[in-house]
Kinemage of the C-alpha trace (Angstrom):
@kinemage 1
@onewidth
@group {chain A} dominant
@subgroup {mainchain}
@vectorlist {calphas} color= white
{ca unk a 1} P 64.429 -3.241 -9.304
{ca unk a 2} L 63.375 -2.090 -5.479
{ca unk a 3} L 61.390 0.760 -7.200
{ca unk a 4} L 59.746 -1.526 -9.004
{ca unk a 5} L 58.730 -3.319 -6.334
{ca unk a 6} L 57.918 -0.628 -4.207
{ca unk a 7} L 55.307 0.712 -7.386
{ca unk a 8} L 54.036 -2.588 -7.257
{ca unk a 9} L 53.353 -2.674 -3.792
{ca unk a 10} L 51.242 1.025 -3.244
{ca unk a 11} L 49.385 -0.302 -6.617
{ca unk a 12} L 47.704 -3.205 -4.827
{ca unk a 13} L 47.125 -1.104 -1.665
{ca unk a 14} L 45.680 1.304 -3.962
{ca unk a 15} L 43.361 -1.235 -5.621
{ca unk a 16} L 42.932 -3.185 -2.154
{ca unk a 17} L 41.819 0.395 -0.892
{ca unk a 18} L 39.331 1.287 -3.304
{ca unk a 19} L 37.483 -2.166 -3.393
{ca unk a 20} L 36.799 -1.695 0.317
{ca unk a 21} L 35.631 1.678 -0.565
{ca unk a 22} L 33.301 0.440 -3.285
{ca unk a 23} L 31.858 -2.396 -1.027
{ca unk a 24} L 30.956 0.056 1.543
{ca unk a 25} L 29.410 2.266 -0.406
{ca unk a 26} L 27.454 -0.177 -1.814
{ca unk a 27} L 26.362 -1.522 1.430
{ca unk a 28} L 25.538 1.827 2.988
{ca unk a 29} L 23.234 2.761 -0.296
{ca unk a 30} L 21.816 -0.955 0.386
{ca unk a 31} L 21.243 -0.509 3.886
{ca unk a 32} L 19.051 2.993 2.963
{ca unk a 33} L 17.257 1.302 0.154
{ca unk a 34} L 15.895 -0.688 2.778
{ca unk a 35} L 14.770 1.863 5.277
{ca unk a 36} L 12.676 3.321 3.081
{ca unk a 37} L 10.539 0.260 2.474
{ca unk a 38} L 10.254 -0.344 5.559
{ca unk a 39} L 6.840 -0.317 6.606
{ca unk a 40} L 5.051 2.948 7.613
{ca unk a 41} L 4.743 3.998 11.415
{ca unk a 42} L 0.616 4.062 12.183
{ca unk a 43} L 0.684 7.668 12.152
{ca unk a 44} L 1.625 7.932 8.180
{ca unk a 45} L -0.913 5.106 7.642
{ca unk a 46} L -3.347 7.481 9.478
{ca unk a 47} L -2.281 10.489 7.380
{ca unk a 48} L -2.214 8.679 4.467
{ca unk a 49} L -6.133 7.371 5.327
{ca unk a 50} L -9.423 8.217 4.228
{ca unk a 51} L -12.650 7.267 6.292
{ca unk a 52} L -15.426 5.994 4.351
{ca unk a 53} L -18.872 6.561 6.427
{ca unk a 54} L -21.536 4.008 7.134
{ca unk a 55} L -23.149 2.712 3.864
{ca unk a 56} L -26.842 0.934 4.046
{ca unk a 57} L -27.098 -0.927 0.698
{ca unk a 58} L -29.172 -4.366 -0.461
{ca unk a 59} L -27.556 -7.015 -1.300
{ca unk a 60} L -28.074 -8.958 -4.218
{ca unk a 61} L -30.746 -11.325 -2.693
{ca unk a 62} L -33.140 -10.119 0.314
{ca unk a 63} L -30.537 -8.881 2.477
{ca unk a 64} L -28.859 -5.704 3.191
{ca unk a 65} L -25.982 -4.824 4.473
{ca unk a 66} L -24.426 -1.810 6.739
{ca unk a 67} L -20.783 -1.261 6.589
{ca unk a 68} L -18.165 1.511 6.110
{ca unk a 69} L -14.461 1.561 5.346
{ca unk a 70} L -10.516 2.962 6.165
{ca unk a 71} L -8.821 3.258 2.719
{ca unk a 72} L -5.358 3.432 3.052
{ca unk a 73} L -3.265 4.883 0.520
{ca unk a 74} L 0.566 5.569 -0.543
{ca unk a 75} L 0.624 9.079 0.135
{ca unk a 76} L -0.878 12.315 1.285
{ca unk a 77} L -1.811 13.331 -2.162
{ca unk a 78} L -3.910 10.158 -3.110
{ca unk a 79} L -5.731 10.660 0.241
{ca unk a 80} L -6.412 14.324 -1.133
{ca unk a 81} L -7.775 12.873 -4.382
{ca unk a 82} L -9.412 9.759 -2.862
{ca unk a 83} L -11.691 12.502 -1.210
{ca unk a 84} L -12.325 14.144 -3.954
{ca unk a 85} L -13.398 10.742 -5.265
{ca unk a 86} L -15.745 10.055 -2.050
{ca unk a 87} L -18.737 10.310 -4.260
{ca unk a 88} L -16.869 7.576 -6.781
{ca unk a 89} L -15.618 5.412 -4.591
{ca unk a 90} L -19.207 5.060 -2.599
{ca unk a 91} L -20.552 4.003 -6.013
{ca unk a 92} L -17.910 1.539 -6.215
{ca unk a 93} L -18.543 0.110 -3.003
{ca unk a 94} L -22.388 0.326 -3.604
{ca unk a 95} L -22.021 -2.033 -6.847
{ca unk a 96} L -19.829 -4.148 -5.453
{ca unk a 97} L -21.822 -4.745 -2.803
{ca unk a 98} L -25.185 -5.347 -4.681
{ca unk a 99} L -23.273 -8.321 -6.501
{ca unk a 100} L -22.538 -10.104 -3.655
{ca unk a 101} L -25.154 -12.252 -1.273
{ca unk a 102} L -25.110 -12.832 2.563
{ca unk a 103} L -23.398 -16.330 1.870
{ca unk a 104} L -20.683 -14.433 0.471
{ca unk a 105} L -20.172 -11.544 3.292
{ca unk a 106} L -20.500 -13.457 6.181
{ca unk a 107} L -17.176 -15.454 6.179
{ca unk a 108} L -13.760 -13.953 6.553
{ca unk a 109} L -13.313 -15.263 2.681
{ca unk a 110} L -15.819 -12.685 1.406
{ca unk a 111} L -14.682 -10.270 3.400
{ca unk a 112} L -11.342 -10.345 2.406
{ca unk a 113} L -12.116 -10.546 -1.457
{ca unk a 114} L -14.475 -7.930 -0.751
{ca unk a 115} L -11.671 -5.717 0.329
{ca unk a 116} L -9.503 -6.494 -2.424
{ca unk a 117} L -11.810 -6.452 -5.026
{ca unk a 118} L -12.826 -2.674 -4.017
{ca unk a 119} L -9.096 -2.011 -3.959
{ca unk a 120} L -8.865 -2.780 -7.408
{ca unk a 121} L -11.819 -0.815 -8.738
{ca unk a 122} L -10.746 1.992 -6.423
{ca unk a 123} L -7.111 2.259 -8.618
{ca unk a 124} L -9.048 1.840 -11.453
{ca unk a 125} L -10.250 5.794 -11.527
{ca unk a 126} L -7.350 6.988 -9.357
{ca unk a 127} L -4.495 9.390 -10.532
{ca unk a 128} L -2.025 10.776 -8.040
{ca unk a 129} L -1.510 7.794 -6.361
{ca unk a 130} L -3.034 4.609 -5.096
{ca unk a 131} L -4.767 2.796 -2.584
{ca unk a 132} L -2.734 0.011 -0.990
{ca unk a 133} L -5.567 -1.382 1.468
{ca unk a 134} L -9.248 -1.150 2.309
{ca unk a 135} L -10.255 -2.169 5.908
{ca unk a 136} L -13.742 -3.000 7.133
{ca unk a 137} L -14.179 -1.313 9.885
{ca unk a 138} L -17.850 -1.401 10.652
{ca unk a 139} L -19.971 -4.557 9.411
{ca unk a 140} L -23.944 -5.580 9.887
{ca unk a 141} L -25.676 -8.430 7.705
{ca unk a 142} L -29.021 -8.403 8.048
């Protein structure tokens, strides 16, 4: 009868043991998950980056505009194809751009859609990867 209790009594040790073991490990895999969506230091963003030059292009009324881009992307091998793409993605922009007025561009509305409209057509045609923001970085309406 005392062995019996005695069995009982390592048995829920035993079980009490390995549930505290479970939740830990469960909150240490937790706790990683969420370093590593954490969001990146500036110098990945940088690596990660791709510089579009200066583009002159008319609008679609008698206007033209003079702007150029940072494309940030998810990794170091989209920014490799991105540049690859340079001659795509400055026909993108240059479409995109002849659709749209001065009205449009001169509010922080339009610029905004602007930049999120070209980061859609930009992940349209890429591969390894994807852009996850454009930034104006240059901007003259004329």
């Amino acid at each position: 009868m005392k062995n019996n209790k005695l069995v009982m009594i390592m048995l829920i040790l035993l079980v009490a043991i390995a549930l505290v073991g479970a939740v830990a490990i469960v909150m240490v895999l937790n706790h990683n998950g969420q370093d590593q969506t954490a969001e990146p230091t500036i110098d990945e963003v940088l690596e990660a980056s791709v510089d579009i030059p200066e583009i002159t292009t008319n609008l679609a009324e008698n206007a033209f505009v003079r702007i150029s881009f940072k494309i940030q992307t998810d990794s170091k091998e989209a920014k490799e194809e991105l540049e690859k793409r340079n001659f795509q993605v400055n026909n993108i922009i240059i479409l995109e751009l002849s659709e749209q007025t001065a009205e449009t561009l001169k509010g922080k509305e339009g610029q905004m859609q602007l930049e999120e409209t070209l980061k859609t057509r930009i992940n349209e045609v890429m591969q390894d990867g994807e852009v996850e923001k454009v930034y104006i970085t240059q901007f003259l309406l004329q």
